[in-house]
N, C-alpha and C positions, 0 to 999 in steps of 0.2 A: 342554417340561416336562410332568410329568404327576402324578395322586397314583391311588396305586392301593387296593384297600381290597376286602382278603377277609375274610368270615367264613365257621368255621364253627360249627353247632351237630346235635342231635339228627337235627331233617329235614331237611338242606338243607347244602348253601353256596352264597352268594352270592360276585361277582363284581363292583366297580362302579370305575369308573373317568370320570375329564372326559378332553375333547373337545381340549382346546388342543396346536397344536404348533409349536414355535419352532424360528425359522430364526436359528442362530447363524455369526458372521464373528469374523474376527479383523482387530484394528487395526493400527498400525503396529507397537505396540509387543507383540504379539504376545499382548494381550488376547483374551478370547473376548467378544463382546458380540451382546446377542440383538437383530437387524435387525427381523426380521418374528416378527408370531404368526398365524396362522391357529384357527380355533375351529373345525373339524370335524375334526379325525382320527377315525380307528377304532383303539382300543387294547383291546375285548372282542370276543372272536372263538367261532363255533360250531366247535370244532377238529375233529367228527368227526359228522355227522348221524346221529343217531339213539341215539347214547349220551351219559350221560352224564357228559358229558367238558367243561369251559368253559375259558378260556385270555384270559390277557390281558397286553400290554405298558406298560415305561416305559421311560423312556430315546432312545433313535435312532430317529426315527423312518420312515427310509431305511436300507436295505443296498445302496449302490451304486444301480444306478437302478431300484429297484423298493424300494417304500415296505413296512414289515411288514404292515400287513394284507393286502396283496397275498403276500406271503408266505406269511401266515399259511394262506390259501386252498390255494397250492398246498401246503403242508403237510397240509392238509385232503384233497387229490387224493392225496398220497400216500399216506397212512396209511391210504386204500380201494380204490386200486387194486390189482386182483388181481393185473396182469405184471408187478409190482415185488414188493416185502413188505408187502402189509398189515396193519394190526392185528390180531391173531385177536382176533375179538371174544369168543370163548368162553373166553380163559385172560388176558386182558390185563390190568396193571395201572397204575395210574399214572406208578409208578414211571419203568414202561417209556415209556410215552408223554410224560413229560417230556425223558425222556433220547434216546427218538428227536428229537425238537425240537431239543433239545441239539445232535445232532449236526447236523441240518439246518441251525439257523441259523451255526453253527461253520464251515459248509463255506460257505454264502453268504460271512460274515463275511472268512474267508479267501480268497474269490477278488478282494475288493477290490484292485484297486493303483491311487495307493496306498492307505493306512489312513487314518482322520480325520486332520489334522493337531490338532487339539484335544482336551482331556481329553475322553475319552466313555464309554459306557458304552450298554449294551441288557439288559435284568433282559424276561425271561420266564415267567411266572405260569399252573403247568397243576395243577387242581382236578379232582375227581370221584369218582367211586366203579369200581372196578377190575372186571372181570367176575364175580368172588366175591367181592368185595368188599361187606360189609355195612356199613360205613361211611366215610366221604369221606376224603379225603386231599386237600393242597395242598403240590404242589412249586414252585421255582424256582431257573432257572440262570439265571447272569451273565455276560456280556461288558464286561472295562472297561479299557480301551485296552490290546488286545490278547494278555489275559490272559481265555483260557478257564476260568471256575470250574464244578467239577461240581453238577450240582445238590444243591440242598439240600430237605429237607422241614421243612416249614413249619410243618404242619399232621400230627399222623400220627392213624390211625386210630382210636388209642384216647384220641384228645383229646376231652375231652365238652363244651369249647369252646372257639374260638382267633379271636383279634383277629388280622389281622396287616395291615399298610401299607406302602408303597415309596411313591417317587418322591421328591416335595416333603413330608417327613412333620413337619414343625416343630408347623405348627397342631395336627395328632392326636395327636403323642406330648406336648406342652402338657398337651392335655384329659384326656389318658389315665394319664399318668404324672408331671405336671409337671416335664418336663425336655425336652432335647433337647441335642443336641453342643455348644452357645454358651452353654446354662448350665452344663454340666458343667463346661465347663473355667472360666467363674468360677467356681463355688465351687472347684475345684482350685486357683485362683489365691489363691483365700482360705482356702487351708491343709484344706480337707476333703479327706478320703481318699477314693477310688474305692468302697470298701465303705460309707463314714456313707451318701455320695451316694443310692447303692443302697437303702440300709436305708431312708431319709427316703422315698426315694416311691415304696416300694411301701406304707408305710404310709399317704401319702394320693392312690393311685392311684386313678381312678374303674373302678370295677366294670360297663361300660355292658351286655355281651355276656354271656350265660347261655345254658345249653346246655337249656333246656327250651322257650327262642323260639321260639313260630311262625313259619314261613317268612316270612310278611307282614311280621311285624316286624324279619326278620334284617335285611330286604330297606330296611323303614323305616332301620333303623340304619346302613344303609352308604351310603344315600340323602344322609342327614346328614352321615355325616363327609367325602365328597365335595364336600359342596356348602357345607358348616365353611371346607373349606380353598381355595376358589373365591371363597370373600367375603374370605376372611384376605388373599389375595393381592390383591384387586381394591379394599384400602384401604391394600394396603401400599405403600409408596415405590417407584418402579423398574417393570419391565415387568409383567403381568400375563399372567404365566406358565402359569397353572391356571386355568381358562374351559373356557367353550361347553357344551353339553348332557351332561351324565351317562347312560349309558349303563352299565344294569344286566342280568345275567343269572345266573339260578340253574340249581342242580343236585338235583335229589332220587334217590333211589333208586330210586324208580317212575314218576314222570314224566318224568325224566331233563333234557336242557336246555332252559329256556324262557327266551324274553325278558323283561323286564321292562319297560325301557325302550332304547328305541334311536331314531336318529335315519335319514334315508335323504335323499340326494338328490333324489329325484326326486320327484313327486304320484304316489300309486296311483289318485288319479280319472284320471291320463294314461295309466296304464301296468295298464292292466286285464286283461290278458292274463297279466300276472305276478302268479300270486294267490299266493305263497308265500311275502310280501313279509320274515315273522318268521325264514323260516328260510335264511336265506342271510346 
């Protein structure tokens, strides 16, 4: 399980996302129930060195036997290797680079046999600024059991600021909007309409995200709603789904992508010969 958490504003977007990933089985009766968590996945990825371009998952955390950040890499190989099709970095735009994604993880997807036997789903999140492009954009397409959806944008360019969340999203859309699918449909059960629903909380929606933030702050705020929904699950009843380290990366215009925060297997006191430790 995962919760994902993009913004954008004026400078920047950010990218942050947790660590946890669940191993789900089914019982006899043909329940899904989650066996195992682990607390290190990788679901923020540098999609394309040297541009900026950031990219992040939720959902399945395996295509067959190669896990998506593994993926994700050779996606990375792809979209710069010259004897295939590269990105032209001089005309490219997001658009396009989501929807190459799109198709790469579609054709993974498709060489499964068989397919999950369980409800599933794999949501892919690609952010950045396009080669003339002067400001950011945030796409994403979905996989959910077995239905290709085209990407969607998220985020467009003339947005001068945009909240937006996947994965586990109860606790944020809570704080943000006071609601979520489990209240909706009580009040529907108690005679409100889809529209009052609407109408009530956008009037007391919290306004957290303004498009004048400083990068440091966007970075603060997605920091938060991350780590909001890392404690909501780790008091709530049942497995503790949303954990391990947060892992944040931005996008500006002229510095293009940086880390923020990330975690690494290994000691760089051990592995000193690899000094490039932030960009890979």
């Amino acid at each position: 399980m995962t919760v994902c958490v993009a913004i954008k504003v004026h400078d920047c977007i950010v990218f942050a996302a947790d660590s946890a990933t669940s191993l789900v089985s089914t019982d006899t009766d043909g329940r899904s129930l989650v066996s195992n968590i682990w607390q290190h996945g990788i679901k923020v990825f540098n999609l394309y060195r040297g541009l900026p371009i950031v990219a992040m998952t939720a959902g399945m955390g395996h295509l067959g036997p190669a896990s998506i950040s593994n993926l994700a890499k050779d996606l990375r190989l792809e979209l710069s290797d010259t004897r295939a099709a590269p990105l032209n970095i001089e005309s490219y735009t997001i658009e396009q680079v989501a929807n190459r994604a799109r198709d790469f993880f579609v054709g993974k997807y498709n060489a499964i046999y068989p397919a999950p036997a369980n409800p599933h789903g794999l949501e892919f999140w690609v952010g950045g600024y396009g080669a003339k492009g002067a400001r950011g954009e945030v796409w994403k397409f979905k996989i959910e059991n077995g239905t290709n959806h085209p990407a969607e944008q998220l985020a467009r360019a003339e947005d001068d600021e945009k909240l937006v969340w996947g994965g586990q999203i109860k606790a944020i859309s809570r704080l943000i909007h006071c609601q979520d699918n489990e209240m909706n449909v009580a009040l529907v059960q108690r005679q409100l309409t889809a529209e009052d629903i609407t109408a009530v909380c956008q009037e007391v929606s919290t306004p957290l995200v303004h498009s004048s933030m400083p990068v440091q702050d966007a970075i603060d705020l997605a920091d938060f709603l991350v780590d909001l929904t890392k404690r909501y699950f780790a008091f709530l009843p049942g497995a503790n789904v949303v954990g391990g380290d947060t892992e944040i990366a931005t996008v500006t215009k002229h510095e293009g992508f940086k880390w923020i925060k990330r975690k690494h297997y290994y000691s760089e006191q051990l592995n000193r010969r690899d000094t490039d430790h932030a960009a890979r």
